[in-house]
N, C-alpha and C positions, 0 to 999 in steps of 0.2 A: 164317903167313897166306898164304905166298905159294904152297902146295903144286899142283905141276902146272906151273908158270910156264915158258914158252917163247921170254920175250923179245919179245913183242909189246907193243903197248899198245891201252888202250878206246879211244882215237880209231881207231888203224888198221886195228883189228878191225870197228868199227859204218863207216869209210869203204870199207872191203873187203866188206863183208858176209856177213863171216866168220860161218860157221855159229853159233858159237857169240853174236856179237851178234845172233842171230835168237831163239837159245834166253833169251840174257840181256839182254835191249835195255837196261836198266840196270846199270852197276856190272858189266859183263862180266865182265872176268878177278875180282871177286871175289867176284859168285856162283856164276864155276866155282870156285876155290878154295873155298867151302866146300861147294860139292855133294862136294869130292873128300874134305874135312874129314868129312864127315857121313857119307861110305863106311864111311872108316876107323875110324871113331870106333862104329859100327853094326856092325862087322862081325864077328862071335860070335869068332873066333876072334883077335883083335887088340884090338877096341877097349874099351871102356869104359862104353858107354851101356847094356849088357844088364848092367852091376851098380849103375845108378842106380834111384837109388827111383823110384817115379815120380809121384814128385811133386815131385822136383827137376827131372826131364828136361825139362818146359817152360821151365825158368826158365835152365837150363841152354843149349838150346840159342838163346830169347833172348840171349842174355848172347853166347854165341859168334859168331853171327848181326851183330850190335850191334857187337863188336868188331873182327872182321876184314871187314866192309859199312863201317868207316870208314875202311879204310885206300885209300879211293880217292880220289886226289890230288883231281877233280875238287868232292870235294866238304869239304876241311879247309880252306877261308877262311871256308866256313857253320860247320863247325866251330867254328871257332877263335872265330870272332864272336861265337859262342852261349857259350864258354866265357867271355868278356872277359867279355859282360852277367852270364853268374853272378855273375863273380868280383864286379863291381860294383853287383849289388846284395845279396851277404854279404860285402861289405867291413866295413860296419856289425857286424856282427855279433862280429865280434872284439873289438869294443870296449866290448861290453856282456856281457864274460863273467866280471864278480865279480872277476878276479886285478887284485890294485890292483899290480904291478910295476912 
């Protein structure tokens, strides 16, 4: 997830006005990593996407989008939060699943 990475960060980047926080005003370094993702991944002679169906490729590049756009620090306490309230409200859920153990 981190392909291209330079050793900067999105604070230093959006306080510097680093080109690239111009191009990506959110989630910078991780909408350039997956612009660089979506190169490689498109690109006839390497990647992958020119043998998807397509009717996967939406869901697909969802999916990839979704998982490396979470890997920015700034925003895994919303994360994490949002994952507690899952887990607590199917907590229930386990307990009504027939196995008498």
């Amino acid at each position: 997830h981190d392909a291209g990475h330079f050793r900067l960060n999105n604070a230093f980047l959006k306080n510097s006005k680093h080109t690239l926080a111009k191009k990506y005003p959110e989630s910078v370094l991780e909408n350039f990593h997956l612009g660089l993702v979506f190169e490689l991944l498109e690109d006839p002679d390497v990647g992958i996407v020119p043998f998807l169906p397509a009717t996967d490729l939406a869901r697909f590049r969802a999916l990839l989008s979704a998982l490396i756009l979470a890997t920015d620090m700034s925003k895994h306490m919303g994360l994490f939060k949002e994952l507690q309230r899952w887990v607590g409200e199917n907590d229930g859920a386990r307990d009504g699943d027939g196995d008498d153990d």
